[in-house]
C-alpha positions as CSV (number, residue, x, y, z in Angstrom):
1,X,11.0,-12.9,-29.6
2,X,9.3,-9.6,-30.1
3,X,9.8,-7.5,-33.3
4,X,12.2,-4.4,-32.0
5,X,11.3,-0.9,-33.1
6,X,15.0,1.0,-32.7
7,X,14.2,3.8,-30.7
8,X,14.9,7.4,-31.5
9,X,18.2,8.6,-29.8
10,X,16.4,10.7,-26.8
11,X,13.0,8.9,-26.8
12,X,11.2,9.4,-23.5
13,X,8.6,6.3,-22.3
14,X,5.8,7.4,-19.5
15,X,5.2,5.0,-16.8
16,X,4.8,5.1,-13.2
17,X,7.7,6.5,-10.8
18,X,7.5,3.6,-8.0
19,X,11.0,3.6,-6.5
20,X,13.0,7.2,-6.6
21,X,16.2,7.5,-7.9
22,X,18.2,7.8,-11.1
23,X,19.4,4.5,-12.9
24,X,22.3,4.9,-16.1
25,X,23.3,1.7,-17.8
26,X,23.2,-0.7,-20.5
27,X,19.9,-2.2,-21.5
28,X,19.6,-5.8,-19.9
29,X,16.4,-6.9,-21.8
30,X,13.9,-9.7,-21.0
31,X,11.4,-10.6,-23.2
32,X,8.2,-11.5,-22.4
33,X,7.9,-15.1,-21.6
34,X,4.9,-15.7,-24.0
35,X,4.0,-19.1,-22.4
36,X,1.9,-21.4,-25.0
37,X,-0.8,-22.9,-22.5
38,X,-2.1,-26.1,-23.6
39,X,-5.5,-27.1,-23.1
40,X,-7.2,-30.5,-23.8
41,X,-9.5,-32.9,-22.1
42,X,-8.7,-36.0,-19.8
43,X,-10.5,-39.1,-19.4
44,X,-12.3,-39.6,-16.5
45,X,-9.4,-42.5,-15.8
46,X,-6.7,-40.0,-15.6
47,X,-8.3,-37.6,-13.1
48,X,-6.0,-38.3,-10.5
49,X,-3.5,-38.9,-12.4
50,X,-3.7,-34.7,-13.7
51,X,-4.3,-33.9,-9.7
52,X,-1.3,-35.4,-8.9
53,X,0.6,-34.1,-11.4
54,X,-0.5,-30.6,-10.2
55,X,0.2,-31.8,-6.7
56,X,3.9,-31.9,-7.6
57,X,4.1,-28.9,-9.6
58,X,2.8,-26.9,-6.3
59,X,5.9,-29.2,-4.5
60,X,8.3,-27.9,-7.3
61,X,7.1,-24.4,-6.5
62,X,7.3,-24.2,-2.6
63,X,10.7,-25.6,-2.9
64,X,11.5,-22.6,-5.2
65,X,9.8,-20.4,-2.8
66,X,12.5,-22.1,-0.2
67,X,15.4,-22.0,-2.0
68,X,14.2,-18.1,-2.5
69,X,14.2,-17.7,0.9
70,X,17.3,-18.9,1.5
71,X,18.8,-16.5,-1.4
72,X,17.0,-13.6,0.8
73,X,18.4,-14.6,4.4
74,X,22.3,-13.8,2.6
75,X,20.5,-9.9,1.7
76,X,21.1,-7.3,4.5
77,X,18.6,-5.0,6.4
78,X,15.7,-4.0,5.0
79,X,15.6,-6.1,1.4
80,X,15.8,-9.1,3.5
81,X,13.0,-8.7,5.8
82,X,10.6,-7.3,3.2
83,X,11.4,-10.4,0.6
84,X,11.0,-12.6,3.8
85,X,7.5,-11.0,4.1
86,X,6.5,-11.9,0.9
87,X,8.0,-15.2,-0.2
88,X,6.4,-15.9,3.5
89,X,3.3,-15.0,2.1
90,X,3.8,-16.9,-1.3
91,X,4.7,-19.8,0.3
92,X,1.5,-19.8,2.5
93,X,-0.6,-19.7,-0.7
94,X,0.9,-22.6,-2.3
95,X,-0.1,-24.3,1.1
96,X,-4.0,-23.4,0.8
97,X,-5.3,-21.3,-1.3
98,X,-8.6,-21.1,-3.4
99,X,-6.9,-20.7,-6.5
100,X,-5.1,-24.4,-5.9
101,X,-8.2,-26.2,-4.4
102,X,-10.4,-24.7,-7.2
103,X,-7.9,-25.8,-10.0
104,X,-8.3,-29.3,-8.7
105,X,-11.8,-29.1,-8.8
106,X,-12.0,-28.0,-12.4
107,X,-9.7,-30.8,-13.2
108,X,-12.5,-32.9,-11.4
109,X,-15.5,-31.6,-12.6
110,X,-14.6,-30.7,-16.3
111,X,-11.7,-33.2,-17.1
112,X,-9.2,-31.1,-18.3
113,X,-5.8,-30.8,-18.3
114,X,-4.0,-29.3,-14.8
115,X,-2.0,-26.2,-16.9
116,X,-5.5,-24.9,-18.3
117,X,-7.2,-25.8,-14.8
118,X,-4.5,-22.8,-13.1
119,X,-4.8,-20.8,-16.3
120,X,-8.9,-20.5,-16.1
121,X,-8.8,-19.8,-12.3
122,X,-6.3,-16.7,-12.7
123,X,-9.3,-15.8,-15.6
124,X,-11.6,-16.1,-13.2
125,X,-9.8,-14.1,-10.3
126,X,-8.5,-11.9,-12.5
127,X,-12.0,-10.9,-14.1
128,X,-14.0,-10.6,-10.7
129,X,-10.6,-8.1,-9.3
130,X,-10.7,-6.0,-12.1
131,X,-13.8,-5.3,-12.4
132,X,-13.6,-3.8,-9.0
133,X,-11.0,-0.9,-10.7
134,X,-9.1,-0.4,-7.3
135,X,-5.3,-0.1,-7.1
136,X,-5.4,-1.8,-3.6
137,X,-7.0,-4.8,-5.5
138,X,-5.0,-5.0,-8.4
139,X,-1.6,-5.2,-6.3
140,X,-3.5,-8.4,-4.6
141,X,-3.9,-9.6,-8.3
142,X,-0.3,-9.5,-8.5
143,X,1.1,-11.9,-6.1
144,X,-1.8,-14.7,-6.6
145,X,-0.9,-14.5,-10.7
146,X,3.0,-14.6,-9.5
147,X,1.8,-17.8,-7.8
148,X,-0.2,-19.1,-10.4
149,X,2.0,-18.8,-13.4
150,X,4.8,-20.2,-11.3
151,X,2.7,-23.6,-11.0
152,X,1.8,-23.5,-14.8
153,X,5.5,-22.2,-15.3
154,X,6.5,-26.3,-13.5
155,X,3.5,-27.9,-15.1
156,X,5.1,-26.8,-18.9
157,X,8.9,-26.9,-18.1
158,X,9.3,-23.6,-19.1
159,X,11.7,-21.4,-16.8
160,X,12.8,-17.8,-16.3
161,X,16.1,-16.9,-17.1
162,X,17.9,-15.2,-13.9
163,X,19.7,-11.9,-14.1
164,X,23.1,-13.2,-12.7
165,X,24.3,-13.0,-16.8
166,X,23.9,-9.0,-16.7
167,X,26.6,-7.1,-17.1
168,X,27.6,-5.0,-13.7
169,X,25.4,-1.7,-13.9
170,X,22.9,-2.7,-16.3
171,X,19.8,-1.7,-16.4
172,X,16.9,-4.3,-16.7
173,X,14.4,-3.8,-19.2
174,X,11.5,-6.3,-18.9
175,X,7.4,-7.2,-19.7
176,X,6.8,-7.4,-16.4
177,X,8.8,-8.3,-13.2
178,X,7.4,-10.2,-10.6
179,X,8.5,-9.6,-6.6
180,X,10.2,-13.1,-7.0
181,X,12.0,-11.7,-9.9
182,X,13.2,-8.8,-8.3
183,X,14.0,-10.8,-5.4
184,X,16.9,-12.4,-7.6
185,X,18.1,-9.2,-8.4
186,X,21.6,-8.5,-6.7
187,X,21.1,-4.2,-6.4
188,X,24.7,-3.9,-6.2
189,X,24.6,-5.2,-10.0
190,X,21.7,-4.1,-11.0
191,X,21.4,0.1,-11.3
192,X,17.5,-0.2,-11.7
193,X,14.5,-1.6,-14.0
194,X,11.8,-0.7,-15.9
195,X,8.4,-2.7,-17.7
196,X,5.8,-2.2,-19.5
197,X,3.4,-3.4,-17.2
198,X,2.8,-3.5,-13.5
199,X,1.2,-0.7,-10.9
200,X,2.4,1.5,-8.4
201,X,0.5,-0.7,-5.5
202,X,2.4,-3.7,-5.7
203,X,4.9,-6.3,-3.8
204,X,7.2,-5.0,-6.9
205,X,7.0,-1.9,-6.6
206,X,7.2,-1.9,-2.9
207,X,10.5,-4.4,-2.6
208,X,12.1,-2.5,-5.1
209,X,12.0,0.5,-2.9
210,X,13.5,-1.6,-0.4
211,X,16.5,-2.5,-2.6
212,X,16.9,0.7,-3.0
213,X,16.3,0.3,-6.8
214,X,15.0,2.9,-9.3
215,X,12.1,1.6,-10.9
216,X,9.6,2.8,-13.5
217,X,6.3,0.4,-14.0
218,X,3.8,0.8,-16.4
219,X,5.9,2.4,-19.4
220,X,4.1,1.0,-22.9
221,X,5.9,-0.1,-25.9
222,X,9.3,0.4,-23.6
223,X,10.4,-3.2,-24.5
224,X,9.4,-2.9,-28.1
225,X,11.8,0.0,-28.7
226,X,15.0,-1.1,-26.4
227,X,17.6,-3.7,-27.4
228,X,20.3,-5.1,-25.1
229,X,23.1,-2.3,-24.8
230,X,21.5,0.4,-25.5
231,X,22.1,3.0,-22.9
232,X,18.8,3.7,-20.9
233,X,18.1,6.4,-18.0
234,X,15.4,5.7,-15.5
235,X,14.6,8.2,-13.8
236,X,12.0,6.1,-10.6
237,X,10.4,9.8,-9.1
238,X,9.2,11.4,-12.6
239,X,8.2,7.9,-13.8
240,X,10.4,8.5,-17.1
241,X,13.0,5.8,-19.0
242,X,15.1,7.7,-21.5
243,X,16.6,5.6,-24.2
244,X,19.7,6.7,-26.2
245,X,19.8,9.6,-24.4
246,X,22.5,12.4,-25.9
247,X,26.0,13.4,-24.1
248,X,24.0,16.5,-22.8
249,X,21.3,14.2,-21.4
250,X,23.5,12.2,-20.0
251,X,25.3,15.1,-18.1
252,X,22.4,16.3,-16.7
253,X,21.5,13.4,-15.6
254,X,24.1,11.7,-13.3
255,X,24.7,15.3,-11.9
256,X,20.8,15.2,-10.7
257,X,22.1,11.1,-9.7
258,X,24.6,12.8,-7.7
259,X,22.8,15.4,-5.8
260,X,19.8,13.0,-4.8
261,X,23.1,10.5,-3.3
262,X,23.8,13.5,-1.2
263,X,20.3,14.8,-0.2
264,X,19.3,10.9,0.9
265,X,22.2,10.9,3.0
266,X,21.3,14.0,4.4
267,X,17.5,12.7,5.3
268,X,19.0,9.4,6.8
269,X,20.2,11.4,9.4
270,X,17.0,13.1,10.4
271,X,15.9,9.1,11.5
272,X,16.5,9.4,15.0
273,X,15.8,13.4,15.2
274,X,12.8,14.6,17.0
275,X,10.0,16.1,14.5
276,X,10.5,19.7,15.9
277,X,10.4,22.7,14.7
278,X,12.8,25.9,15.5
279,X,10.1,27.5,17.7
280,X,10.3,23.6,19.9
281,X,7.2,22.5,19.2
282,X,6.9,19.2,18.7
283,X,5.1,16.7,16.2
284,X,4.4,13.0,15.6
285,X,5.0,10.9,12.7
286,X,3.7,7.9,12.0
287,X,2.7,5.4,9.1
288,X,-0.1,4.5,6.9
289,X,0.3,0.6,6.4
290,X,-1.2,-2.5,5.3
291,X,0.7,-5.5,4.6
292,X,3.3,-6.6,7.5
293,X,5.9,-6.6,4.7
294,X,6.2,-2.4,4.8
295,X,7.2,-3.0,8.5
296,X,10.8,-2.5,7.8
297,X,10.3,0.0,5.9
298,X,8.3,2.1,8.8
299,X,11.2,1.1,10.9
300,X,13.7,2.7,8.4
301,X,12.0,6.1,7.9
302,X,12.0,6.4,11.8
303,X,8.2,6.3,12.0
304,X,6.3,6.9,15.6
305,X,4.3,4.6,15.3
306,X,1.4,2.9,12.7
307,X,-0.5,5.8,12.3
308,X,-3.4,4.1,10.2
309,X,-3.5,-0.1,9.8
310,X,-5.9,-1.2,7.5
311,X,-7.4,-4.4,7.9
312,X,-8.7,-5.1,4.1
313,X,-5.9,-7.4,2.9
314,X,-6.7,-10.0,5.4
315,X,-9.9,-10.5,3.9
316,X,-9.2,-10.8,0.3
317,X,-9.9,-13.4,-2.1
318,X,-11.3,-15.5,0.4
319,X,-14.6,-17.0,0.8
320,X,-15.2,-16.9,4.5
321,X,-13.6,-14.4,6.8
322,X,-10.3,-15.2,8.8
323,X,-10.8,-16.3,11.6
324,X,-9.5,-14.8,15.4
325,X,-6.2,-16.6,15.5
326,X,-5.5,-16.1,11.6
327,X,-6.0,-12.2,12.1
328,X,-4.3,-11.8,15.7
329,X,-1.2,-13.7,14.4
330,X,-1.0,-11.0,11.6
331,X,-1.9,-8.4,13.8
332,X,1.2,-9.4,16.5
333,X,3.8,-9.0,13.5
334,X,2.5,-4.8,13.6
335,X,3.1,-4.8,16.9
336,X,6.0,-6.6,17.5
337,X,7.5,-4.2,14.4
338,X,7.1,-1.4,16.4
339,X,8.3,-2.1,19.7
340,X,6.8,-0.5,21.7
341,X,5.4,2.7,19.8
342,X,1.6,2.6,19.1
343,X,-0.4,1.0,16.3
344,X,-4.1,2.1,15.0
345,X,-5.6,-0.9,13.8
346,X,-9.1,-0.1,11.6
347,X,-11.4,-2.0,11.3
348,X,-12.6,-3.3,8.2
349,X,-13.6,-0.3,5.7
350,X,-15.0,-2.6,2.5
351,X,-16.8,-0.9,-0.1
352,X,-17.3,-0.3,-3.5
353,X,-13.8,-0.8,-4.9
354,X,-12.9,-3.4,-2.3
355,X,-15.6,-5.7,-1.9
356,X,-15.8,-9.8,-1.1
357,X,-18.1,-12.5,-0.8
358,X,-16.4,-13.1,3.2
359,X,-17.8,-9.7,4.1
360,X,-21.0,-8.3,2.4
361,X,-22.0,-12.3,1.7
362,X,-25.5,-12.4,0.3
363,X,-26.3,-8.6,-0.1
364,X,-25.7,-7.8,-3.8
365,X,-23.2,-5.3,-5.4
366,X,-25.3,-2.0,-5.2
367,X,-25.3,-2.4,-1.2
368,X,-21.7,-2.0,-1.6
369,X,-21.3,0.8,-3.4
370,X,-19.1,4.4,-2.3
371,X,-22.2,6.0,-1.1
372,X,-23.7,2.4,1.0
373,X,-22.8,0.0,3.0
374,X,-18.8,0.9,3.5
375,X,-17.1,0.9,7.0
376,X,-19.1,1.2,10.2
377,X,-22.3,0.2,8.4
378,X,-21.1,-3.0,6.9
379,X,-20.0,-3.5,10.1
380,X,-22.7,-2.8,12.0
381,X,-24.7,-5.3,9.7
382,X,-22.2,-7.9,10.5
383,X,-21.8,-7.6,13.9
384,X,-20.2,-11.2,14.3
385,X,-17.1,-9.8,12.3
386,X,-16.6,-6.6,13.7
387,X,-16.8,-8.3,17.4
388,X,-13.6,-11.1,16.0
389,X,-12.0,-7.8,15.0
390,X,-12.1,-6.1,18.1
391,X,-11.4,-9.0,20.2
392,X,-8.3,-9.6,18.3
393,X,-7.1,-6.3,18.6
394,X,-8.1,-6.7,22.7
395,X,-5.8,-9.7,22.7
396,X,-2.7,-8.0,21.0
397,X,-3.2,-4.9,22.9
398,X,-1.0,-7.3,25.8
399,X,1.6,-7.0,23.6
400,X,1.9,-3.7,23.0
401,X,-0.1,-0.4,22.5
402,X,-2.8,-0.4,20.3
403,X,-5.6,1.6,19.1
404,X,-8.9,1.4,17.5
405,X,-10.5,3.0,14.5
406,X,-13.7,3.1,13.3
407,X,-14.0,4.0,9.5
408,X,-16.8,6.0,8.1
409,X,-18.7,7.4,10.9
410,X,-21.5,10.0,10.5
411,X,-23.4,9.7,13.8
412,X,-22.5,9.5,17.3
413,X,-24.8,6.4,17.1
414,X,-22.8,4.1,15.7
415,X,-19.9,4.9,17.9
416,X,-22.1,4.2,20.7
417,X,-22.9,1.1,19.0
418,X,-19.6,0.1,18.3
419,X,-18.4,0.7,21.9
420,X,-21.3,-1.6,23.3
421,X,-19.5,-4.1,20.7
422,X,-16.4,-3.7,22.4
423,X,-17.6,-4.5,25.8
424,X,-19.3,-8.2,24.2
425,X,-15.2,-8.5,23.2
426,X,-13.8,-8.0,26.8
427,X,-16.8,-10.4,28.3
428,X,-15.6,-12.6,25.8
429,X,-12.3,-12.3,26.9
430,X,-13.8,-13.1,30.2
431,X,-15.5,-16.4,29.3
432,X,-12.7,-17.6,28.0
433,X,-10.2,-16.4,31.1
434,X,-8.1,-14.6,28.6
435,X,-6.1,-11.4,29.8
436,X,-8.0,-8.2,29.5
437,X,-5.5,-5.4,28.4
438,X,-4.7,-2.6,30.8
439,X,-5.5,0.3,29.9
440,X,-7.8,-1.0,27.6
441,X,-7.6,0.3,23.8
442,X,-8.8,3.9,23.1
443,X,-11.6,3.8,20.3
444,X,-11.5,6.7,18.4
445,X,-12.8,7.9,15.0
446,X,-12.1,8.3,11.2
447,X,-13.4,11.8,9.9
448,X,-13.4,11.4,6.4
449,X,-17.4,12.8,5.5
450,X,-18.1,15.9,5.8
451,X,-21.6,14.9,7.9
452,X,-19.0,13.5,10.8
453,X,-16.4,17.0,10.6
454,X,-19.9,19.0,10.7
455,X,-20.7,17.2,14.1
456,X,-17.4,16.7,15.2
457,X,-18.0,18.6,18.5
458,X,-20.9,16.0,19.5
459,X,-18.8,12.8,17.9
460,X,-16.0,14.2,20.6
461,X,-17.6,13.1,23.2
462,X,-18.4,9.7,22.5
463,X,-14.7,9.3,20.8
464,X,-10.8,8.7,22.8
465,X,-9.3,10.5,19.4
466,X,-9.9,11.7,15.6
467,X,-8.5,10.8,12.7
468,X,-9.0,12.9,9.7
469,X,-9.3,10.8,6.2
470,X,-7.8,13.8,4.3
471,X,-8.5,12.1,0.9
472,X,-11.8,10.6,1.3
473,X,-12.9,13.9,3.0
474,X,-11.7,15.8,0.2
475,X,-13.3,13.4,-2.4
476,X,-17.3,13.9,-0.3
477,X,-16.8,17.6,0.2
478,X,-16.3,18.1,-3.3
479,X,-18.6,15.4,-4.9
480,X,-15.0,14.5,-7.3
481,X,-13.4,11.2,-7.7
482,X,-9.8,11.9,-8.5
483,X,-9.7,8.5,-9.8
484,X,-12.1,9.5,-12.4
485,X,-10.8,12.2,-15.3
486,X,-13.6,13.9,-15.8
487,X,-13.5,15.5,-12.5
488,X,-10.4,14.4,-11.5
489,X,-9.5,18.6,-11.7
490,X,-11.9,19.1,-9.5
491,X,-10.6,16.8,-6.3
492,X,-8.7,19.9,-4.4
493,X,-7.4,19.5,-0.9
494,X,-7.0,23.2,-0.9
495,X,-10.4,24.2,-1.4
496,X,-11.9,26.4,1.8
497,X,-14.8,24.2,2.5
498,X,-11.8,21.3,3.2
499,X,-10.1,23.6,4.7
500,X,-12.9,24.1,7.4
501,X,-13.5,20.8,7.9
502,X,-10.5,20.2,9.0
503,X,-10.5,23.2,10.9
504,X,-13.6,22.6,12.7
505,X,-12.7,19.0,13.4
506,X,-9.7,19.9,15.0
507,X,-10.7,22.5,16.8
508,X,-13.4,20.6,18.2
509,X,-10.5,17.6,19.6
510,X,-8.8,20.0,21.1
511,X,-11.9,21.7,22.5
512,X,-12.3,18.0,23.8
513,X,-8.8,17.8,24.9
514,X,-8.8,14.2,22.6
515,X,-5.8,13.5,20.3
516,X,-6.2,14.1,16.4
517,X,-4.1,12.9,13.1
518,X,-4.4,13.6,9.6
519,X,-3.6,10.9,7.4
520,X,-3.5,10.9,3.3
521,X,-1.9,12.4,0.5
522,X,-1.8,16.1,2.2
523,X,-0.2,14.9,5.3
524,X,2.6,13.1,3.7
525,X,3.2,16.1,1.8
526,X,5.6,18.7,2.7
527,X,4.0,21.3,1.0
528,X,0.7,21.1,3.3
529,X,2.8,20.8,6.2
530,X,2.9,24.0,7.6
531,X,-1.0,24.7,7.1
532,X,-1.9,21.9,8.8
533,X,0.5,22.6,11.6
534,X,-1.3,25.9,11.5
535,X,-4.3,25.0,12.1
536,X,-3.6,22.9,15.4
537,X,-3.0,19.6,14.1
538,X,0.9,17.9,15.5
539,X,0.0,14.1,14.4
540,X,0.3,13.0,10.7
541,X,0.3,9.4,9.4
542,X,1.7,9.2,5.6
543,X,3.2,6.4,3.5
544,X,6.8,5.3,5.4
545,X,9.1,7.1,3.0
546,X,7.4,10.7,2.7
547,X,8.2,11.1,6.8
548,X,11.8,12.0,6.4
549,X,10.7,14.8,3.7
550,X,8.0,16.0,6.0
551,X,10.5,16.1,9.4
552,X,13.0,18.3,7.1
553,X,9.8,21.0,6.9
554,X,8.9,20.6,10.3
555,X,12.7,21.4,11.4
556,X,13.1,24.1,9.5
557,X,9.7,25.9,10.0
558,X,8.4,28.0,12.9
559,X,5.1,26.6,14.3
560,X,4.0,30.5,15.3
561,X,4.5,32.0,12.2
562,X,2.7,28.5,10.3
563,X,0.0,29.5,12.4
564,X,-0.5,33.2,11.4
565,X,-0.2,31.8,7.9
566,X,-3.1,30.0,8.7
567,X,-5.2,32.3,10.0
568,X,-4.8,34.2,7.4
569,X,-5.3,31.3,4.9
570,X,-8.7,30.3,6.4
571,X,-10.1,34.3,6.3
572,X,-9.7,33.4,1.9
573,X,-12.5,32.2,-0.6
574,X,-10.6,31.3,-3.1
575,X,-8.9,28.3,-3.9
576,X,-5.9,30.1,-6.2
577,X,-5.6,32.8,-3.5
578,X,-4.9,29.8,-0.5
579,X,-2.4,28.2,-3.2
580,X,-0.6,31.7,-3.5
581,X,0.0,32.3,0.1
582,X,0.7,28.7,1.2
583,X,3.6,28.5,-1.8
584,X,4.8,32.5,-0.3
585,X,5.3,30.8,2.9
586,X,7.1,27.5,2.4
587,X,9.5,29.7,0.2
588,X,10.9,32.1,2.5
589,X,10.3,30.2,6.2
C-alpha cells in the first residue's frame, strides 16, 4: 500500500477535465495494483506446456470480457452501447492479435516464462507508440495494455477488487482506471472519479462521458494525498479534484452542480431542434468521429451526420493493412448509426505522429514526417491501399450515403489522380458483379494547407465539396505546433492570414456552387460561431458533445448581423483587434 501524504484541507490537484460535471462525495480509493511480474527461464521441455498455460489465461479473459458484456446489456441507452463497442473490441483482440501471437513466440524463441512473455510485448508496443508523441496513439496504447495486463492479471492470480463495496455517492479515487473498470461502475452509485494517470483520448475517458460521470484524468500525486472518506470535489470541465474542501467551497460548489443539472436539461432539448438562427437561416451539424464506439454518442447530441470519419484506427498496430471486408464491416456500423444522414469517410491521413509498418512499409521514418509523405501522398505512393479504401466506401455507399475525403491536398493533380483511382474501384466493382452505388459518392477535399486555400478556386473544379481542416490550417499558416510549448502561444485561429484562408476557400465553394464544412477546434466552439457563419460557411463537424452548445448560438444569433461582424472583422490586421470585436458581438447578440 502506498505511503499517504494527508492533504491540506482545500488542496487543489491539476489533471485533465475528460467528462463535464461536478462530483461531491466520500473518497472511495484504489490503490494501485503494483503487480510483481515474475520472470524466469523454461526448459525447452516445458515450451508447450508455458503456451498452453497462456492459452487458458486468454480463455479466462474472453470469458471475463463475456460476463462483461453481459453486465453491460442490463445498462440503459447510451452506456450500454458504447461499453458494447468496446468490450466488442477487447474481445476481438484476445481472438488475434499481435500482442498474443508474439507472446507465444517469445515463449518459443527465448524460453521464458508466459507472464514476462505479455509483460515484454506491452514494453515493446508501448516503446514504439510513445515514441510517436500522438494523443490519438496513446489512447490505442490504452486498450491493448487493458488487454494485456488482464492476461498477466489470470496468469499471476491476482484480481481487481470491484466497486460494488462503495458507499452510495462516493467518489472513486484510483492509479488508473481502465474502460473495463469503469464499465463495473454503477453511475447511479458512483458521483464520479479521478486518477493520476490516463489521457483525455481514451476508451476511459470517452465511456465515462457516456455514463454521464465526472471525471478528471491525469491529476499527479492525487492518490498519494487522499484517504478513503475524505470528502473530494471533482470538478470533470476545469480538470480540478478538490480535497477537504471548506464549508464555503463546498457551497459554491453544488450550487455550480445545480445550475449545470439545469442548463444540461435545457441543451437536451435542443436535440431534435433545427440549427437555425432568429433571422431562419439554417445550418448543419455534424460529427468528427473515429471509433464506432462514439456512435451513440453522435446519436445523442442530435448530430446531422458524420461530418469527418477518419480511417487511422483501422490500421493500427498491425503489420499488414485490413483487408476490404475487415474495413467495410467497420465502415457499415458508421452507416448503419446514422440512418440515413450522411457520413464522410477519409481516407487514410498517416504521418508523422501516426505512423505504421502496414502503411509506409519499407520507406523509413523521415518519409513520414509532418512536412512528407502524409495523406494523399502516402496514398498516392500506395496506390493498392487507397484503391481497397475507396472500393469499400463504394460498397457501403448501398447502404447509405456516403462521402469521400481526400486529406492533405495541395494540387489539383492529385485530385485528378485520386479520381482516376476511383474509377479502377467501380471497374472493380464491375469484375466482380458487385452493385455500383447510385449516385455514386461525391469526392471532395480537405483544405487544411494554406497551398490548397490559396488555389482553392482551381481545386473547385476538380472537387464535389470542401472541407476546411481548421486546426491543421491554423498550425501551416502559422509555422506553430500547439502541441509544442515553445510556440504553443503562437498557434492562433484568429489570426487574419487564417482568417483569409478560410475566407477565400469559402468563397471560392460557393463561387463553385460546391458544399463546404469546417471541422476542428474553432468549429465546435461557440465562440467562433458567429464569424464563421459570417463569412459564408453553414456546415460544421466538431466532437459529438460541443453541437448542442454550438446550436444554442446558432438559435440565438442573427446570421445578418454575424455577417456585418464579419466584414468588418476581416477589414482588421490585428489579431487583439479581431478578438475584441468577435467577444463585443457574442455578448450583446
Amino acid at each position: 500500500m502506498s505511503a499517504v501524504t494527508p492533504a491540506s484541507p482545500g488542496d487543489c490537484f491539476q489533471g485533465l477535465g475528460v467528462s463535464s460535471g461536478i462530483a461531491v462525495g466520500p473518497a472511495h480509493v484504489r490503490e494501485a495494483s503494483g503487480i510483481e511480474i515474475p520472470e524466469y527461464s523454461i526448459a525447452k521441455s516445458k515450451i508447450a506446456t508455458e503456451r498452453n498455460r497462456l492459452g487458458r489465461a486468454v480463455q479466462l479473459a474472453q470469458r471475463q470480457i463475456r460476463k462483461l458484456q453481459n453486465r453491460a446489456n442490463t445498462l440503459e441507452g447510451l452506456a450500454a452501447e458504447e461499453i458494447g463497442y468496446l468490450l466488442e473490441a477487447y474481445a476481438h483482440m484476445l481472438k488475434d492479435s499481435r500482442l498474443v501471437r508474439d507472446a507465444e513466440t517469445r515463449i518459443t524463441d527465448e524460453r521464458v516464462n508466459a507472464e514476462a512473455a505479455v509483460q515484454h510485448e506491452l514494453a515493446r508496443i508501448a516503446s514504439t507508440f510513445e515514441a510517436m508523441d500522438d494523443t490519438y496513439i496513446a489512447a490505442r496504447l490504452e486498450d491493448i495494455k487493458e488487454v494485456g495486463n488482464r492476461i498477466i492479471r489470470n496468469l499471476t492470480l491476482k484480481s481487481i477488487r470491484p466497486f460494488s463495496a462503495a458507499p452510495k455517492g462516493s467518489v472513486i479515487i484510483a492509479d488508473q482506471l481502465t474502460p473495463a473498470d469503469i464499465a463495473q461502475i454503477d453511475p447511479n452509485r458512483i458521483a464520479g472519479v479521478a486518477t493520476t494517470l490516463g489521457g483525455a483520448e481514451g476508451h476511459t475517458a470517452i465511456m465515462a462521458r457516456a455514463l454521464g460521470l465526472p471525471a478528471v484524468l491525469g491529476a499527479e500525486n492525487l492518490l498519494s494525498a487522499v484517504s478513503g472518506g475524505d470528502v473530494v470535489i471533482v470538478d470533470g470541465k476545469a480538470g480540478q479534484v478538490v480535497v477537504l474542501p471548506d464549508k464555503s467551497t463546498l457551497d459554491r460548489y453544488r450550487r455550480r452542480r445545480d445550475n449545470l443539472t439545469r442548463r444540461n436539461r435545457q441543451l437536451n432539448r435542443l436535440r431534435r431542434l433545427p440549427a437555425e438562427s432568429r433571422d431562419g437561416t439554417t445550418f448543419s451539424l455534424q460529427a468528427n468521429v473515429e471509433l464506432p464506439i462514439e456512435m451513440p454518442m453522435v446519436e445523442q447530441a442530435g448530430s446531422e451526420g458524420v461530418g469527418l470519419l477518419r480511417s487511422e484506427f483501422m490500421f493500427m498496430n498491425r503489420e499488414t493493412p485490413p483487408d476490404e471486408d475487415e474495413q467495410l464491416s467497420i465502415l457499415l456500423k458508421f452507416v448503419a448509426g446514422m440512418n440515413g444522414r450522411p457520413v464522410t469517410f477519409r481516407s487514410l491521413d498517416v504521418g508523422a505522429e501516426k505512423r505504421g509498418q502496414s502503411t509506409i512499409g519499407e520507406l523509413n521514418d523521415s518519409a513520414a514526417s509532418a512536412l512528407g509523405l502524409r495523406g494523399i501522398r502516402l496514398a498516392h505512393l500506395n496506390e493498392d491501399l487507397l484503391l481497397t479504401q475507396f472500393v469499400t466506401a463504394l460498397r457501403a455507399a448501398n447502404h447509405g450515403p456516403i462521402r469521400i475525403l481526400l486529406p492533405m491536398v495541395s494540387t489539383v493533380s492529385e485530385v485528378q489522380k485520386a479520381r482516376q483511382t476511383l474509377k479502377f474501384a467501380v471497374a472493380e466493382l464491375r469484375r466482380r458483379k458487385l452493385k455500383i452505388p447510385n449516385p455514386m459518392p461525391p469526392l471532395g477535399v480537405m483544405i487544411e494547407v494554406p497551398g490548397a486555400a490559396l488555389s482553392a478556386d482551381a481545386l473547385a473544379q476538380v472537387s464535389d465539396f470542401f472541407a476546411i481542416g481548421s486546426n491543421d490550417l491554423t498550425m501551416y499558416t502559422l509555422a506553430a505546433d500547439r502541441a509544442n510549448e515553445h510556440v504553443a502561444h503562437l498557434y492562433n485561429p484568429l489570426h487574419p492570414a487564417v482568417l483569409r484562408l478560410i475566407q477565400f476557400t469559402t468563397t471560392a465553394a460557393l463561387r463553385a456552387r460546391i458544399p463546404v464544412s469546417i471541422c476542428g477546434e474553432i468549429a465546435g466552439d461557440p465562440r467562433f460561431t458567429a464569424l464563421l457563419a459570417g463569412l459564408g460557411l453553414r456546415e460544421f463537424s466538431m466532437t459529438p458533445a460541443n453541437i448542442p452548445h454550438v446550436k444554442k448560438r446558432i438559435l440565438s444569433m442573427d446570421a445578418v448581423a454575424a455577417t456585418t461582424r464579419a466584414t468588418l472583422i476581416m477589414d482588421q490586421t490585428d489579431s487583439g483587434r479581431i478578438t475584441t470585436l468577435l467577444d463585443d458581438f457574442n455578448n450583446f447578440s
